[in-house]
N, C-alpha and C positions, 0 to 999 in steps of 0.2 A: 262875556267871553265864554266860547266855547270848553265846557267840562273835560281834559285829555284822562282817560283809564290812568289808574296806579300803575306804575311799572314793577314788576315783580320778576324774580332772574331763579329759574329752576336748578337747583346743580346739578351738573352732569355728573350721570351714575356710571362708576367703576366694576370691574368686575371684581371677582376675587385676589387673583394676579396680574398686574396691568390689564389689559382688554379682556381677557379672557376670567368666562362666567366658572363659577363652582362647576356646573353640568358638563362645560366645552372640557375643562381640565381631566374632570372622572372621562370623559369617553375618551380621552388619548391616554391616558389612565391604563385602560382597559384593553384597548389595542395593545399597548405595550406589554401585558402582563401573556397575551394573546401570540404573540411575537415571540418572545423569550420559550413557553413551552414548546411551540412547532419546532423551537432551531434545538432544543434539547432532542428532541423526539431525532431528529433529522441526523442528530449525530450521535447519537447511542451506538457503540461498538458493535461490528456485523456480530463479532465471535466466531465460533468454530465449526465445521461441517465435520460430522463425522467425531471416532472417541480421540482421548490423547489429552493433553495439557490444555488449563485454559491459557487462552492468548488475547486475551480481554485487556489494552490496555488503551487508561484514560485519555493520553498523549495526543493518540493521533489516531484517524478511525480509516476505511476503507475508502477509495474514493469510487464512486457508482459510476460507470460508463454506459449500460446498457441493462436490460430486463431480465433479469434470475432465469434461467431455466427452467420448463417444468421438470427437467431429469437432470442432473449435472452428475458426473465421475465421485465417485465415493471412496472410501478404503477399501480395500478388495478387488476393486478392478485392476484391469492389467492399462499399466500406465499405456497413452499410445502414442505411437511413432511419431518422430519428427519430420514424418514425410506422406505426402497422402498423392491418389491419381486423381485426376481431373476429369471432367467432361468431357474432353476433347482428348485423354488417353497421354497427355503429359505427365509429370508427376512434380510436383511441388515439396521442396525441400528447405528446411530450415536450413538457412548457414550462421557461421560467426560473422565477428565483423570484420576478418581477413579472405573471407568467401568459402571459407571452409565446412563441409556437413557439418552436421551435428547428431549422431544417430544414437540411440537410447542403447543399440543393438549391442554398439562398442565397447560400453559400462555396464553391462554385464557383472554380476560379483560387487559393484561398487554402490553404495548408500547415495543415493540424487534428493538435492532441493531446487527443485523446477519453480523459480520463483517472475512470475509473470509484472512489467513495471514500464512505468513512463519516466524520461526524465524531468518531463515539466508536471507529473505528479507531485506534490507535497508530501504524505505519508512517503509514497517511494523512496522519494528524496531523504526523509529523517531515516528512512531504516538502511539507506546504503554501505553507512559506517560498520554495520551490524554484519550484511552480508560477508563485507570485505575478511571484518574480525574471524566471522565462523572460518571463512575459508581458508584463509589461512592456519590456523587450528585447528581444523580437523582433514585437511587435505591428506598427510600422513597414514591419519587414520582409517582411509579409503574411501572420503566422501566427496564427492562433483558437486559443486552450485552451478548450476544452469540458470544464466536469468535470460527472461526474453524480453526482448522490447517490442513494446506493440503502440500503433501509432505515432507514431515517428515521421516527420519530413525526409529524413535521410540516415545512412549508416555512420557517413560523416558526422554529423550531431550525437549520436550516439557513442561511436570513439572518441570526441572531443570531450566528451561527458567522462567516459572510461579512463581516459588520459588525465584529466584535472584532478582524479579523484584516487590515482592507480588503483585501479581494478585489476586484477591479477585472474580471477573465473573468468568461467566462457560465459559471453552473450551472443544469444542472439535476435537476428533484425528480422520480426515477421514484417514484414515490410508491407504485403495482402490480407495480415491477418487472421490467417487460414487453420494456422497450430491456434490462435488467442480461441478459437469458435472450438476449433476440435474437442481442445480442453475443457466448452464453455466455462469460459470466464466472464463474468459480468462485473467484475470490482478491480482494482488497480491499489496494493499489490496483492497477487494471492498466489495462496504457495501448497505446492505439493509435495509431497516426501514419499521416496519409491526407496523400497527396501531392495538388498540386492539380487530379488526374483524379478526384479521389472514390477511388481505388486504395489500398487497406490496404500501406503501406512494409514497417512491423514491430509487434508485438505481445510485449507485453513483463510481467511479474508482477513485483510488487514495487517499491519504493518507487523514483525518482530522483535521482539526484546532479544538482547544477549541470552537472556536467561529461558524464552521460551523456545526460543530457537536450539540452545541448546539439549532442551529435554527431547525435542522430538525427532532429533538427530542420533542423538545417543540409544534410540530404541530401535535403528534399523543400522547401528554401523556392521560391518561383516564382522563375522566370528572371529573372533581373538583382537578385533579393535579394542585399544584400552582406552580409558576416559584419561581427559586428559587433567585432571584435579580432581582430589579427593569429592569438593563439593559438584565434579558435574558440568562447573559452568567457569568456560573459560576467562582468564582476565582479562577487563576493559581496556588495560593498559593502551594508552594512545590510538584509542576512541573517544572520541568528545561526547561530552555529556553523561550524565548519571545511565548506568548499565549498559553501556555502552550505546544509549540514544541520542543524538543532540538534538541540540531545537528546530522545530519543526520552522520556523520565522525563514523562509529561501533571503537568500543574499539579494543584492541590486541585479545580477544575472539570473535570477528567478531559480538560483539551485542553491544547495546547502550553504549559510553561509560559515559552518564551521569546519577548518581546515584539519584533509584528512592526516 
């Protein structure tokens, strides 16, 4: 009778972690460690253009729309009009969201925060409560928030925005665009503060705190505005969230979800 080979049964080799070798494990390892630093880098605070308060905060950062300028508006220049001529010898004007101008000319003597905003921005969205608070507390004191909406489907969407949240300042609907460029603005929200010469104070990216918002407001209110507390910065009172920020998390209709 024919001789049959031994049978001998190899075990099958494992890796470190089910299938997966020591080496497979370290190179997603690696990636991963590779991943985590870009998305810090990505979202590091713009910060500030220009002198004044920092406004560095961790919360929420700028949202980037477009390419930085090589020149953008600074402190010192003369804020400019909400109104510019065309190509074609039209002229283009910013309105509110009831169709009405908006001219820089008008406010004159009065402290402006020209704060530029989406409502399907997230940062925008956290710092809305913020706007509302300042402006109401310093409105007295001779100061205009001016927000503009840029990129927008409609004015409609923009006053149902205004309406959910009562908005009480002016906005308005660049609806072309054409103020968002003038100003170059390349981040969403970003804000300018014009003392009551029309003269740009500071220029600023990213969202604000009660508290930073307050500094740089109180450095251009008109003479004989008084502050309106000892410390400077108005109370949060019925503003959601710590200093008057709430969470940045948008609701299921992709806007704040904490009730103004």
């Amino acid at each position: 009778m024919e001789q049959r080979p031994d049978f001998t049964h190899k075990k099958e080799r494992h890796g470190l972690i089910g299938p997966f070798s020591g080496r497979q494990l370290a190179a997603v390892f690696v990636v991963v460690v590779v991943a985590m630093i870009a998305l810090v880098a990505a979202t590091t605070p713009l910060g500030t253009a220009g002198q004044g308060p920092s406004v560095v905060d961790p919360r929420a950062t700028a949202y980037i729309i477009d390419d930085a300028p090589a020149v953008g508006l600074k402190p010192g220049d003369q804020a400019p009009e909400f109104s510019l001529t065309l190509d074609d010898g039209s002229t283009y004007q910013l309105n509110d969201l009831k169709g009405n101008p908006i001219r820089l000319a008008d406010l004159k003597g009065k402290a402006i925060w020209i704060n530029f905003f989406a409502t399907w921005c997230p940062p925008c969205q956290s710092e809305t409560p913020v706007l509302r608070q300042i402006s109401e507390t310093y409105r007295d004191l001779g100061l205009e928030v001016i927000a503009v909406s840029v990129q927008e489907t409609s004015a409609a969407d923009v006053q149902t925005y205004a309406d959910k949240y009562q908005l009480t300042y002016t906005i308005g609907f660049d609806e072309s665009g054409r103020i968002f460029h003038r100003y170059r603005v390349y981040a969403l929200p970003t804000q300018f503060f014009i003392d009551p010469n029309g003269i740009i104070s500071a220029v600023a990216q990213g969202p604000m705190t009660v508290e930073s918002a307050s500094a740089y407001i109180e450095r251009i209110l008109p003479t004989g505005g008084a502050s309106p507390g000892p410390s400077g910065v108005p109370s949060a009172s019925g503003v959601p969230g710590a200093s008057g920020v709430p969470s940045t998390s948008p609701g299921p209709s992709g806007v704040p979800s904490a009730s103004p």
